[in-house]
VEXZA-491773 format. One record per atom (N, C-alpha, C): atom name; residue number from 1; residue in one letter; x, y, z. Coordinates in nm, 3 decimals. Atoms other than C-alpha are relative to their C-alpha. Example, Ala and Ser with C-alpha at 12.3 -4.5 7.8 and 13.67 -1.06 7.14 Angstrom:
<recs>
N	1	a	0.089	-0.119	0.000 .
CA	1	a	1.230	-0.450	0.780 .
C	1	a	0.090	0.120	0.000 .
N	2	s	-0.082	-0.119	-0.006 .
CA	2	s	1.367	-0.106	0.714 .
C	2	s	-0.077	0.109	0.073 .
</recs>
This chain:
<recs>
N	1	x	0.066	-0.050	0.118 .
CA	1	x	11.123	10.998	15.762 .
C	1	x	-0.030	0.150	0.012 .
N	2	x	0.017	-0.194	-0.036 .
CA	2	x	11.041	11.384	15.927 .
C	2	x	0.113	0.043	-0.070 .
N	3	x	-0.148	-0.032	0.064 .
CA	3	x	11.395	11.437	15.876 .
C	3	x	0.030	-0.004	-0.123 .
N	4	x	-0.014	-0.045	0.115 .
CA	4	x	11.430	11.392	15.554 .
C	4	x	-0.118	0.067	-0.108 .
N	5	x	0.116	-0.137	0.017 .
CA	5	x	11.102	11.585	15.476 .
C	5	x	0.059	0.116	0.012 .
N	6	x	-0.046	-0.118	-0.039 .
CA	6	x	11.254	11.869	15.657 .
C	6	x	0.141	0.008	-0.094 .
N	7	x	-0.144	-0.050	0.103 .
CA	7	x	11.618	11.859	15.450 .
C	7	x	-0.026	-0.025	-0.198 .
N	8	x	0.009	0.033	0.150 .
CA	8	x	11.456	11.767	15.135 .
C	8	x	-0.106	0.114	-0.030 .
N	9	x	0.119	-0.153	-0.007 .
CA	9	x	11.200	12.084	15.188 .
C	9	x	0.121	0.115	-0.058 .
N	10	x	-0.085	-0.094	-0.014 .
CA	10	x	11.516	12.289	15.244 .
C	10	x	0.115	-0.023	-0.147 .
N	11	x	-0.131	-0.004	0.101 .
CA	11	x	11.756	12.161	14.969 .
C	11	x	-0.100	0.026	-0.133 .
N	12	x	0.048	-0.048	0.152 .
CA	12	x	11.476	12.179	14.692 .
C	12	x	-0.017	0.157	0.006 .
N	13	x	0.036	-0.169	-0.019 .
CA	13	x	11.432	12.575	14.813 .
C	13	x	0.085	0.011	-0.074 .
N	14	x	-0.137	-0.076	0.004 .
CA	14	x	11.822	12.614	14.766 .
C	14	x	-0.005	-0.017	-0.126 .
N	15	x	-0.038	-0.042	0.132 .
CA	15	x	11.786	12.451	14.407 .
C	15	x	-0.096	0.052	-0.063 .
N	16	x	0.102	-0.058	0.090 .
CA	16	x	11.465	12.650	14.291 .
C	16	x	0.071	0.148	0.033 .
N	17	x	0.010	-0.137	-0.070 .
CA	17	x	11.641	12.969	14.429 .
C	17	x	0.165	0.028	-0.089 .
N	18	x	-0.208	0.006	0.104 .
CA	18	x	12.043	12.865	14.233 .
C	18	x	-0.111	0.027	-0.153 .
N	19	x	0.041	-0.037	0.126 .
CA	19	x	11.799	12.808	13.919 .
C	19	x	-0.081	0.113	-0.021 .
N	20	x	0.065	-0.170	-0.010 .
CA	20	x	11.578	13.134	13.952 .
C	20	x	0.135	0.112	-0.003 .
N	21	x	-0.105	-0.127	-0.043 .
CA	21	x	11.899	13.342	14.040 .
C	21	x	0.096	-0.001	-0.173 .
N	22	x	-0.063	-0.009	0.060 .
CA	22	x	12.069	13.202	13.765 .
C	22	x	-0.110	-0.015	-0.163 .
N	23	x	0.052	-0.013	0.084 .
CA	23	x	11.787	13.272	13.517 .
C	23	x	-0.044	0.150	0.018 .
N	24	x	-0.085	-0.120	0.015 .
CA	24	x	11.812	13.628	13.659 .
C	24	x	0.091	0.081	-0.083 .
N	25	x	-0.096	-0.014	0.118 .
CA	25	x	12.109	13.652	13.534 .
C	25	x	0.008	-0.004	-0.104 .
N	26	x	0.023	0.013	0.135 .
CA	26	x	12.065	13.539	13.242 .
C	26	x	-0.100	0.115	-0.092 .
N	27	x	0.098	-0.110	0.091 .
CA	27	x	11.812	13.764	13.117 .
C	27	x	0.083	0.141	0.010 .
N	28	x	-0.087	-0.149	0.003 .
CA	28	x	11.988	14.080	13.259 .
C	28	x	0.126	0.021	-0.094 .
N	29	x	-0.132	0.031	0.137 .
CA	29	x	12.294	13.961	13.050 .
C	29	x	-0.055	0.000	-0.140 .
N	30	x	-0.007	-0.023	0.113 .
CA	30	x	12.099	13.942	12.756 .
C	30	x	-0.095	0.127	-0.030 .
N	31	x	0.015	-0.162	-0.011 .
CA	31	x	11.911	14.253	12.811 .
C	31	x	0.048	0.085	-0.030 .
N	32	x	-0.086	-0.117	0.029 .
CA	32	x	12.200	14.447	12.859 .
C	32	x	0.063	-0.037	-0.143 .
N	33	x	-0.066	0.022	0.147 .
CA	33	x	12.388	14.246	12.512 .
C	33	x	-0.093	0.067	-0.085 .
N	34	x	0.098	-0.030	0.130 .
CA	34	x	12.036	14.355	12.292 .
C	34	x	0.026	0.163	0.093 .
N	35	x	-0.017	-0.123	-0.021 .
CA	35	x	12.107	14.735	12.422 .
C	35	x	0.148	0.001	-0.004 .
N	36	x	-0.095	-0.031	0.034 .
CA	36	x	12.416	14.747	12.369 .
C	36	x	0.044	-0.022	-0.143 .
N	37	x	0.050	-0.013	0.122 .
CA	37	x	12.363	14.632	12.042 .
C	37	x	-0.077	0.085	-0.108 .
N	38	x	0.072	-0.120	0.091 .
CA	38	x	12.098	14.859	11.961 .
C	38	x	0.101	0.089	-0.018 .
N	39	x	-0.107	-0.133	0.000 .
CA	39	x	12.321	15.159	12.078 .
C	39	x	0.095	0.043	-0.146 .
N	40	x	-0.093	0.006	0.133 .
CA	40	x	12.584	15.043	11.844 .
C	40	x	-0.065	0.039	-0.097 .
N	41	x	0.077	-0.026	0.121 .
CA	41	x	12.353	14.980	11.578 .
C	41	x	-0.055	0.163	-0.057 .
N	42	x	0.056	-0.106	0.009 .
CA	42	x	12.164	15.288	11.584 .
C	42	x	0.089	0.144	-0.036 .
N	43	x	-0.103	-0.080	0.037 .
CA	43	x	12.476	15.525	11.582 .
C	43	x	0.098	-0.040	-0.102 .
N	44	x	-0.011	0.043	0.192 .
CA	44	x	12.591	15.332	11.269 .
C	44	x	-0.121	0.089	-0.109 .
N	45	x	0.042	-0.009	0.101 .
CA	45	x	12.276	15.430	11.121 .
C	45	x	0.001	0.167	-0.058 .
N	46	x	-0.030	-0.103	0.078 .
CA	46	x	12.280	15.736	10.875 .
C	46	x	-0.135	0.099	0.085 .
N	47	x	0.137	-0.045	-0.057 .
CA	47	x	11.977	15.948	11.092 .
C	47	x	0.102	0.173	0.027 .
N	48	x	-0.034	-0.166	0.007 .
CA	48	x	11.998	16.373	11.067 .
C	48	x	0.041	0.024	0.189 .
N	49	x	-0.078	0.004	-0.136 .
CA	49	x	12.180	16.491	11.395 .
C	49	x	-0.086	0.062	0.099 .
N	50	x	0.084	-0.098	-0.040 .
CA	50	x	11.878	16.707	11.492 .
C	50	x	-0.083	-0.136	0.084 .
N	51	x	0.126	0.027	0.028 .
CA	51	x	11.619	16.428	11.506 .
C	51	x	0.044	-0.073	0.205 .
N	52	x	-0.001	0.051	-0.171 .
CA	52	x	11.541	16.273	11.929 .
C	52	x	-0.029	-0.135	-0.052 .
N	53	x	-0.005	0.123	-0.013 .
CA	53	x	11.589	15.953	12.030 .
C	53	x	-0.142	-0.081	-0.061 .
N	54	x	0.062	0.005	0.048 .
CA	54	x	11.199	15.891	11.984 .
C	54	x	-0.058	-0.040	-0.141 .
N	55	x	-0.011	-0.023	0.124 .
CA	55	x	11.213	16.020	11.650 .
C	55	x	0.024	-0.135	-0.099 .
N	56	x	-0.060	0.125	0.112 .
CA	56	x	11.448	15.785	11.506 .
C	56	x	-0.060	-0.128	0.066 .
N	57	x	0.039	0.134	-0.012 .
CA	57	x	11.314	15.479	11.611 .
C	57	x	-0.133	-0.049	-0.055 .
N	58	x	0.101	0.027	0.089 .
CA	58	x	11.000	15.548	11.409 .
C	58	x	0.083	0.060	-0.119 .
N	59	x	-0.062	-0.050	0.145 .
CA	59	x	11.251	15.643	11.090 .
C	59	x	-0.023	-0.162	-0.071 .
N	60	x	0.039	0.112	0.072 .
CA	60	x	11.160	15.367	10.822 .
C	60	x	0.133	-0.152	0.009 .
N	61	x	-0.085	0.124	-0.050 .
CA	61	x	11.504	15.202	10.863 .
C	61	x	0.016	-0.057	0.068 .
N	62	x	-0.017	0.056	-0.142 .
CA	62	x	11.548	15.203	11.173 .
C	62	x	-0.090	-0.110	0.044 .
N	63	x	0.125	0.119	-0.076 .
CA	63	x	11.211	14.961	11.227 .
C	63	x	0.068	-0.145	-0.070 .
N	64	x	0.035	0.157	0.037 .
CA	64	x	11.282	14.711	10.952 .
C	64	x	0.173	-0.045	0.032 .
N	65	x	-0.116	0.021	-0.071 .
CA	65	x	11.669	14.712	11.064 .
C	65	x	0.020	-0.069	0.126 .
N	66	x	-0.062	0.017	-0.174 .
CA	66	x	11.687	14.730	11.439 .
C	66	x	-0.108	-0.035	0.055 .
N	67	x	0.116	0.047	-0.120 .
CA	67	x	11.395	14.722	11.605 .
C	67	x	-0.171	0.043	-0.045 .
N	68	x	0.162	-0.043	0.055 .
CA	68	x	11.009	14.694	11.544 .
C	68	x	-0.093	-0.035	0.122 .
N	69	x	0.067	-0.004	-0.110 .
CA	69	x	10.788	14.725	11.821 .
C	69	x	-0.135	-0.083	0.004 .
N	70	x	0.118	0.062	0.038 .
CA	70	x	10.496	14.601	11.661 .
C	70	x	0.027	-0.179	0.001 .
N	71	x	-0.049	0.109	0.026 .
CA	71	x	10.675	14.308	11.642 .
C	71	x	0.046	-0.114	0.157 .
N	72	x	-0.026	0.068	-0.185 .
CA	72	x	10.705	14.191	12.050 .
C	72	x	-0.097	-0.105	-0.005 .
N	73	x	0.076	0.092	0.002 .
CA	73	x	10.428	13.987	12.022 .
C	73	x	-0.027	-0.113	-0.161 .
N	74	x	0.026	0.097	0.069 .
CA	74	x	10.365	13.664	11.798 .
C	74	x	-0.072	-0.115	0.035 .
N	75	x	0.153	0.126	0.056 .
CA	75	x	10.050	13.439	11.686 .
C	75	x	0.107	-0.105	0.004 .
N	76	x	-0.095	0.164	0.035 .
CA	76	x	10.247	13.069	11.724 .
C	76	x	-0.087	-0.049	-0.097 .
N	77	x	0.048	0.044	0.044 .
CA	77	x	9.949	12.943	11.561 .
C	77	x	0.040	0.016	-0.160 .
N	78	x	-0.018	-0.019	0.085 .
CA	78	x	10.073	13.108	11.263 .
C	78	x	0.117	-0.082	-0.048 .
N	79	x	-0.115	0.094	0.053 .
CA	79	x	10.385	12.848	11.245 .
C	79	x	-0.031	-0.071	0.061 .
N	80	x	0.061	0.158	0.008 .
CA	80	x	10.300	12.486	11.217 .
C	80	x	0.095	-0.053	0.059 .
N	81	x	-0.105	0.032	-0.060 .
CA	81	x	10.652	12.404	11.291 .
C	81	x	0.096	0.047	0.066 .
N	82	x	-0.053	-0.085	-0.058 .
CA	82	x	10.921	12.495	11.460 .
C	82	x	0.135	0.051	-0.047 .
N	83	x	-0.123	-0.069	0.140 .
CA	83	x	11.152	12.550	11.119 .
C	83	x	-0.049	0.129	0.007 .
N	84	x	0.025	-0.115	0.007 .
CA	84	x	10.933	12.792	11.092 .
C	84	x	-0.016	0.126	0.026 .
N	85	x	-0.015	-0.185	-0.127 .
CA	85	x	10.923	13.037	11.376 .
C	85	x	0.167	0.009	-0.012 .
N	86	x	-0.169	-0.023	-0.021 .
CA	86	x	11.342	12.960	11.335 .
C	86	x	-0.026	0.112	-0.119 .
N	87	x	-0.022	-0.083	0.128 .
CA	87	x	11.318	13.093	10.988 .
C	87	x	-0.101	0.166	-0.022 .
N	88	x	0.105	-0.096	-0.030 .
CA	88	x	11.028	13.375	11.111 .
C	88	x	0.116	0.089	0.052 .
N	89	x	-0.077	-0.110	-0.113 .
CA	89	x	11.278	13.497	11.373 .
C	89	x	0.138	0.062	-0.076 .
N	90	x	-0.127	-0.079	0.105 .
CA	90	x	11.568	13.519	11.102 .
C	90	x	-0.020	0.113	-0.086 .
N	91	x	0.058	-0.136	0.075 .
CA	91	x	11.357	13.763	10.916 .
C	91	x	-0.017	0.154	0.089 .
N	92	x	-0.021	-0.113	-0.008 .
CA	92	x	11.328	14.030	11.169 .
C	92	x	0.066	0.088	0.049 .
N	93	x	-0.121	-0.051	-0.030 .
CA	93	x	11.517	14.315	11.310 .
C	93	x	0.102	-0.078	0.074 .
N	94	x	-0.132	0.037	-0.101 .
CA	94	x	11.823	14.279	11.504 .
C	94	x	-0.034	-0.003	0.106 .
N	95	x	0.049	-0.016	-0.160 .
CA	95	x	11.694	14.353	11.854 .
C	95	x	-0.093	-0.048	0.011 .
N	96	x	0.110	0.066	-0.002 .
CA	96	x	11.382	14.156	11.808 .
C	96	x	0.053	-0.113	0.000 .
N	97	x	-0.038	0.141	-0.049 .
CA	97	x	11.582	13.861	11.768 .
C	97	x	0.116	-0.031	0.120 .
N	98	x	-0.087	-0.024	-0.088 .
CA	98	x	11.812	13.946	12.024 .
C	98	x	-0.117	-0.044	0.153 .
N	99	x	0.113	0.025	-0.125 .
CA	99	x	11.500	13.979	12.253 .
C	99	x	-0.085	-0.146	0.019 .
N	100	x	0.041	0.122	0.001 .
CA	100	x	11.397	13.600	12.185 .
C	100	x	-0.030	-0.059	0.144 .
N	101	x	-0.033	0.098	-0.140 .
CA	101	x	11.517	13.445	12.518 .
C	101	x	-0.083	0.031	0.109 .
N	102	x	0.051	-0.045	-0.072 .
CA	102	x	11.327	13.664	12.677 .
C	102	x	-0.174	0.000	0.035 .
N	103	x	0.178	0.055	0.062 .
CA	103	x	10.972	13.602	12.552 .
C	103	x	-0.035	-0.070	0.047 .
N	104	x	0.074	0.114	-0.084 .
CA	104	x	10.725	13.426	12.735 .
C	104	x	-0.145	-0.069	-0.086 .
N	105	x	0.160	0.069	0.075 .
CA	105	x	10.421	13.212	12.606 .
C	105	x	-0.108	0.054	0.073 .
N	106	x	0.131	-0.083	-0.070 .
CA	106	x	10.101	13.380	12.687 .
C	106	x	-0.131	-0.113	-0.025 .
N	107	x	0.124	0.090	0.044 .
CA	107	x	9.784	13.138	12.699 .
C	107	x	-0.101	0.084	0.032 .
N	108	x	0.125	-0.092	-0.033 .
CA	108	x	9.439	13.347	12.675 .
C	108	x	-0.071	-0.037	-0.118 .
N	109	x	0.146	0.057	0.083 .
CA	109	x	9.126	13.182	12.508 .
C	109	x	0.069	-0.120	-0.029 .
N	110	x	-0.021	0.076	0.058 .
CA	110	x	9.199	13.031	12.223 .
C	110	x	0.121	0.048	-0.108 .
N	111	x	-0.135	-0.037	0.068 .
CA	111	x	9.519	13.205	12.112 .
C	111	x	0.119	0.018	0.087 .
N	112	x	-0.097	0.010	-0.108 .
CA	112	x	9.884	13.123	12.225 .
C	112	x	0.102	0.140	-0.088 .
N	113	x	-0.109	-0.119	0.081 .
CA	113	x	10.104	13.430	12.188 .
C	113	x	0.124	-0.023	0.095 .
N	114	x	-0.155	-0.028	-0.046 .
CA	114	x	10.485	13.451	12.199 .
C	114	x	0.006	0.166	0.050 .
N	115	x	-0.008	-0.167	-0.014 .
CA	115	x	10.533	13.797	12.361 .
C	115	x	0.094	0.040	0.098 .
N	116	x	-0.050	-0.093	-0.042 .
CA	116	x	10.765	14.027	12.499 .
C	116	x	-0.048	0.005	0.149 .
N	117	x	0.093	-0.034	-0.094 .
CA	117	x	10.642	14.047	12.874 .
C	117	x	0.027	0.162	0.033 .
N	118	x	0.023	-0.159	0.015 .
CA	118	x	10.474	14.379	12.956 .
C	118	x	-0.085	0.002	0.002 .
N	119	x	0.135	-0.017	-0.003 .
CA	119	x	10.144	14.497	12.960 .
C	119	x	-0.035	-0.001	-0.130 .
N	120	x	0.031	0.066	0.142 .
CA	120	x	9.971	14.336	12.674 .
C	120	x	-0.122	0.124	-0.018 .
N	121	x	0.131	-0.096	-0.005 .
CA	121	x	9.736	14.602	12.529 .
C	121	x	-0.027	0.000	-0.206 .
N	122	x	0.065	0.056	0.161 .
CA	122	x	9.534	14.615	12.162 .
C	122	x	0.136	0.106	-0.070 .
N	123	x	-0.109	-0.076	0.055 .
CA	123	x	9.743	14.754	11.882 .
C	123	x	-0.037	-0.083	-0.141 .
N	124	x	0.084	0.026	0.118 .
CA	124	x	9.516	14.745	11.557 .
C	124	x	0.093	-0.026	-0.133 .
N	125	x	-0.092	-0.019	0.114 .
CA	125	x	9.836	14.822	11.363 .
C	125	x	0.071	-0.119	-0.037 .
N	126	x	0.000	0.115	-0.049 .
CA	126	x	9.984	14.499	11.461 .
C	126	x	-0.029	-0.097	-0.067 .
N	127	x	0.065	0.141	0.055 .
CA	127	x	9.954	14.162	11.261 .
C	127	x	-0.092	-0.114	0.101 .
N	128	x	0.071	0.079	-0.088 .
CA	128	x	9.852	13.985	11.581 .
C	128	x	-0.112	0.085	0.046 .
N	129	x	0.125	-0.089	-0.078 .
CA	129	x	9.604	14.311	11.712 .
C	129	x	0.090	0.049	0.146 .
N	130	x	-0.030	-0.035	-0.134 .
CA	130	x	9.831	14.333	12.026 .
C	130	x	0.150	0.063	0.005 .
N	131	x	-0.148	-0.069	0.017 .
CA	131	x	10.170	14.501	12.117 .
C	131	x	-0.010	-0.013	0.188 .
N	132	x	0.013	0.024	-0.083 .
CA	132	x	10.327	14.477	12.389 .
C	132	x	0.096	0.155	0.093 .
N	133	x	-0.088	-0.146	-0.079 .
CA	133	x	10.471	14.852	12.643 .
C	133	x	0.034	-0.039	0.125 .
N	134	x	-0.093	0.026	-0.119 .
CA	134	x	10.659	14.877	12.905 .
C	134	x	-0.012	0.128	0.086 .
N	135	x	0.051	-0.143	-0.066 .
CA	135	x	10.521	15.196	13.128 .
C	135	x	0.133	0.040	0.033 .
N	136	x	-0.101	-0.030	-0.093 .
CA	136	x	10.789	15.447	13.224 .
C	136	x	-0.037	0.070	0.101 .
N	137	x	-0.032	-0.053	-0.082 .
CA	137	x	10.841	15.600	13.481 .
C	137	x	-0.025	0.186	-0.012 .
N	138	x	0.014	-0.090	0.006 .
CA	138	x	10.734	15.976	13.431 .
C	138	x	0.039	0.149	0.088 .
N	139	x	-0.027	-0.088	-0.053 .
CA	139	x	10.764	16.162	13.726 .
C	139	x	-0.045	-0.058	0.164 .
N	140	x	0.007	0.068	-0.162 .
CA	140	x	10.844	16.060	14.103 .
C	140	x	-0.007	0.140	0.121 .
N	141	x	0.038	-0.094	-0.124 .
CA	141	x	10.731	16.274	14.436 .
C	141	x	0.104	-0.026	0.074 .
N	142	x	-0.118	0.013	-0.125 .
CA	142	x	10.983	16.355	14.713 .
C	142	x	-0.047	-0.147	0.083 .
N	143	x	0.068	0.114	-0.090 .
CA	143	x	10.767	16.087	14.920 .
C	143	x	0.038	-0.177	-0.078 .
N	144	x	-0.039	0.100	0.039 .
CA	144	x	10.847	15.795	14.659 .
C	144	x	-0.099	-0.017	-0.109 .
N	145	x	0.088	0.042	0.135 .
CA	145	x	10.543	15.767	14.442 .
C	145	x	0.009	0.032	-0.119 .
N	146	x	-0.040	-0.044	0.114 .
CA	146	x	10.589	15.774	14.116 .
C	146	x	-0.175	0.007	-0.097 .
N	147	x	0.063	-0.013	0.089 .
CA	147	x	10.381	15.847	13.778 .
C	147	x	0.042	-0.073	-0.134 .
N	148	x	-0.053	0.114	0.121 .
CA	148	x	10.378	15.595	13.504 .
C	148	x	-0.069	0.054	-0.126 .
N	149	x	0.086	-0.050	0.096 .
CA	149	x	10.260	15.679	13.163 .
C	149	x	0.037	-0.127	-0.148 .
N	150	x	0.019	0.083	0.154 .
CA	150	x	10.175	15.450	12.830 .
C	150	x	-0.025	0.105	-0.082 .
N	151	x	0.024	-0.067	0.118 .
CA	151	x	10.166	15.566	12.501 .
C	151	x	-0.184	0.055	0.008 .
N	152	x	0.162	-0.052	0.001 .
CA	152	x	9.790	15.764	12.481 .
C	152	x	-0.090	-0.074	-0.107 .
N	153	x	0.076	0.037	0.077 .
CA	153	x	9.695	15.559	12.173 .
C	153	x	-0.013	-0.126	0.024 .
N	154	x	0.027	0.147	-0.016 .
CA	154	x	9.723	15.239	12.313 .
C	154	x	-0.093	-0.062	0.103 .
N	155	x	0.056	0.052	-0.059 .
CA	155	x	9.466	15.077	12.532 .
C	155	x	-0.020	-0.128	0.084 .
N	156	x	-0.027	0.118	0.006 .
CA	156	x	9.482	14.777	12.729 .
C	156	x	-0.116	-0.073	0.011 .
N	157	x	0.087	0.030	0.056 .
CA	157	x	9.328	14.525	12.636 .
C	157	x	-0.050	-0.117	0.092 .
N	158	x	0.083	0.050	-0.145 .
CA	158	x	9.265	14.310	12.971 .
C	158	x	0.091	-0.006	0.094 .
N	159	x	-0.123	0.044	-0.134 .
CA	159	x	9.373	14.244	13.305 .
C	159	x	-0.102	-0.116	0.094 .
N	160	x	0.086	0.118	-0.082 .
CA	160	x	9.300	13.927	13.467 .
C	160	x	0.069	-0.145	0.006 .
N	161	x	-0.103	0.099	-0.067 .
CA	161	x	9.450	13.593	13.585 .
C	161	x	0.113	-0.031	-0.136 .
N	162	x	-0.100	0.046	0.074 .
CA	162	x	9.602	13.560	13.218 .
C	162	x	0.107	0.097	-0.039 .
N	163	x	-0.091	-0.095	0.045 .
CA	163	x	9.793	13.845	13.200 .
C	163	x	0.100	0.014	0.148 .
N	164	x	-0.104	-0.036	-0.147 .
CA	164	x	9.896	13.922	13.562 .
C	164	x	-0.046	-0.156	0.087 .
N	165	x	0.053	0.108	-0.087 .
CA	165	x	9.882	13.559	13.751 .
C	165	x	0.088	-0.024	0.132 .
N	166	x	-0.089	0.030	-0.169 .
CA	166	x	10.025	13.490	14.130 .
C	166	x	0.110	-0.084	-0.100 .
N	167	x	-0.122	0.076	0.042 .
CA	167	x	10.283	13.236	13.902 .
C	167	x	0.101	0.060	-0.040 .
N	168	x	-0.060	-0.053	0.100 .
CA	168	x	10.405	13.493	13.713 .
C	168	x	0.037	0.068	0.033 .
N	169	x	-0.016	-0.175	-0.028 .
CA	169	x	10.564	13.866	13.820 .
C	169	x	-0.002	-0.006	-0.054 .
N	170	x	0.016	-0.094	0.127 .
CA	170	x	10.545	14.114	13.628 .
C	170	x	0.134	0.035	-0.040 .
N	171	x	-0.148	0.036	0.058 .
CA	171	x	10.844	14.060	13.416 .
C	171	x	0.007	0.150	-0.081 .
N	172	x	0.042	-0.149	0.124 .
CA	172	x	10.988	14.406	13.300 .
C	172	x	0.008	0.115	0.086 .
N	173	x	0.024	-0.082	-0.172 .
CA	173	x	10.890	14.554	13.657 .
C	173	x	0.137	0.053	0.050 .
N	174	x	0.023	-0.171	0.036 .
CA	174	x	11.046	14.856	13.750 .
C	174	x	0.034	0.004	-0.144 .
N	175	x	-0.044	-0.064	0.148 .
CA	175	x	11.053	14.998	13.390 .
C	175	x	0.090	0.106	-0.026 .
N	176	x	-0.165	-0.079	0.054 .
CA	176	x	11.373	15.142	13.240 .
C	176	x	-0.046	0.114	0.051 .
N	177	x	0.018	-0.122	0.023 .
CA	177	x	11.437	15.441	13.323 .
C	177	x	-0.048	0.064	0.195 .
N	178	x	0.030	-0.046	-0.170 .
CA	178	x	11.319	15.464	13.721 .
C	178	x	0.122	-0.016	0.076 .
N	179	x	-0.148	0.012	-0.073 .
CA	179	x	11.572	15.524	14.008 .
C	179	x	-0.043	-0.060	0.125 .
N	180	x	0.058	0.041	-0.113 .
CA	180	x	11.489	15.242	14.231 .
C	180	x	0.132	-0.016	0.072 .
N	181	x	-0.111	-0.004	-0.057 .
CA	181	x	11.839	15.206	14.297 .
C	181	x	0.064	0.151	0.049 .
N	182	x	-0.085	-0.059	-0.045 .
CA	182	x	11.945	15.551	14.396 .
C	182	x	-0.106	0.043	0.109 .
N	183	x	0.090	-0.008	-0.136 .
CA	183	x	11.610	15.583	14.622 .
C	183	x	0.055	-0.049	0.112 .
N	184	x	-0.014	0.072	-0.129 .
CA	184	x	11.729	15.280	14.825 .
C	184	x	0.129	0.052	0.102 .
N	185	x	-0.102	-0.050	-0.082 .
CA	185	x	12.071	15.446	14.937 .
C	185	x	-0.014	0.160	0.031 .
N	186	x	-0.014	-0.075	-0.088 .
CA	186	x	11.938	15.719	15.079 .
C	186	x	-0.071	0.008	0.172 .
</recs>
């Protein structure tokens, strides 16, 4: 009976470690499909040749088109069924429903939110109150440390076992845009 304790310890590792790897994958694959999408999209759209990346992504089309930020997080409570979050998610941009798969259920109080993972912070503008950012990367020291920066108007709005929990990483972690890969080969 040890014995198969000990190989039944070891073979459930191998399949929590095939299904983790291959839910990896999966996300990075559809990661990279909803950016490569945008890309496309975005250089379809009609936007003056002057204006920065930034820019256009607060241009009026561009939100209710491609992508709405305000839009990462979702109240479930607000759909009874689950026609209804189908027929919710057909309504908005392109890259918001692209980003579906990726969305995690958030439990905190007495409200369950669909959201984007990321640092959940208030966002008054928001139908739910919350939004969800993704810190970049700002500015890294010869030594390795870097400088992260959020938008200045946004605030967060807690930190504590329901946001960051030992079950969970921090999904999202390093944020676009850092060079953790060209650090490691030197």
């Amino acid at each position: 009976m040890v014995e198969f304790a000990l190989i039944a310890f070891v073979f459930y590792l191998l399949i929590a470690m095939v299904i983790e790897m291959g839910r990896m994958i999966f996300i990075a694959q559809a990661a990279q499909e909803a950016a490569r999408v945008a890309a496309r999209e975005l250089s379809l759209t009609p936007l003056p040749a002057s204006i920065t990346f930034e820019e256009a992504l607060q241009e009026p089309q561009v939100v209710t088109r491609l992508f709405d930020p305000d839009l990462l997080v979702i109240d479930l409570a607000a759909f009874p069924t689950d026609e209804d979050l189908q027929a919710f998610f057909a309504t908005l941009p392109l890259v918001n429903q692209m980003l579906r798969p990726m969305m995690i259920v958030d439990h905190s109080g007495d409200t369950t939110l669909l959201r984007y993972p990321g640092a959940l912070l208030n966002n008054p503008a928001s139908s739910t109150g919350y939004g969800v950012r993704i810190p970049r990367v700002v500015s890294r020291g010869a030594g390795g440390p870097k400088r992260s920066a959020l938008p200045p108007s946004w605030r967060r709005s807690r930190v504590g076992p329901s946001v960051w929990t030992a079950g969970r990483r921090r999904a999202g972690w390093p944020p676009s845009g850092s060079t953790t890969r060209s650090r490691r080969r030197r």
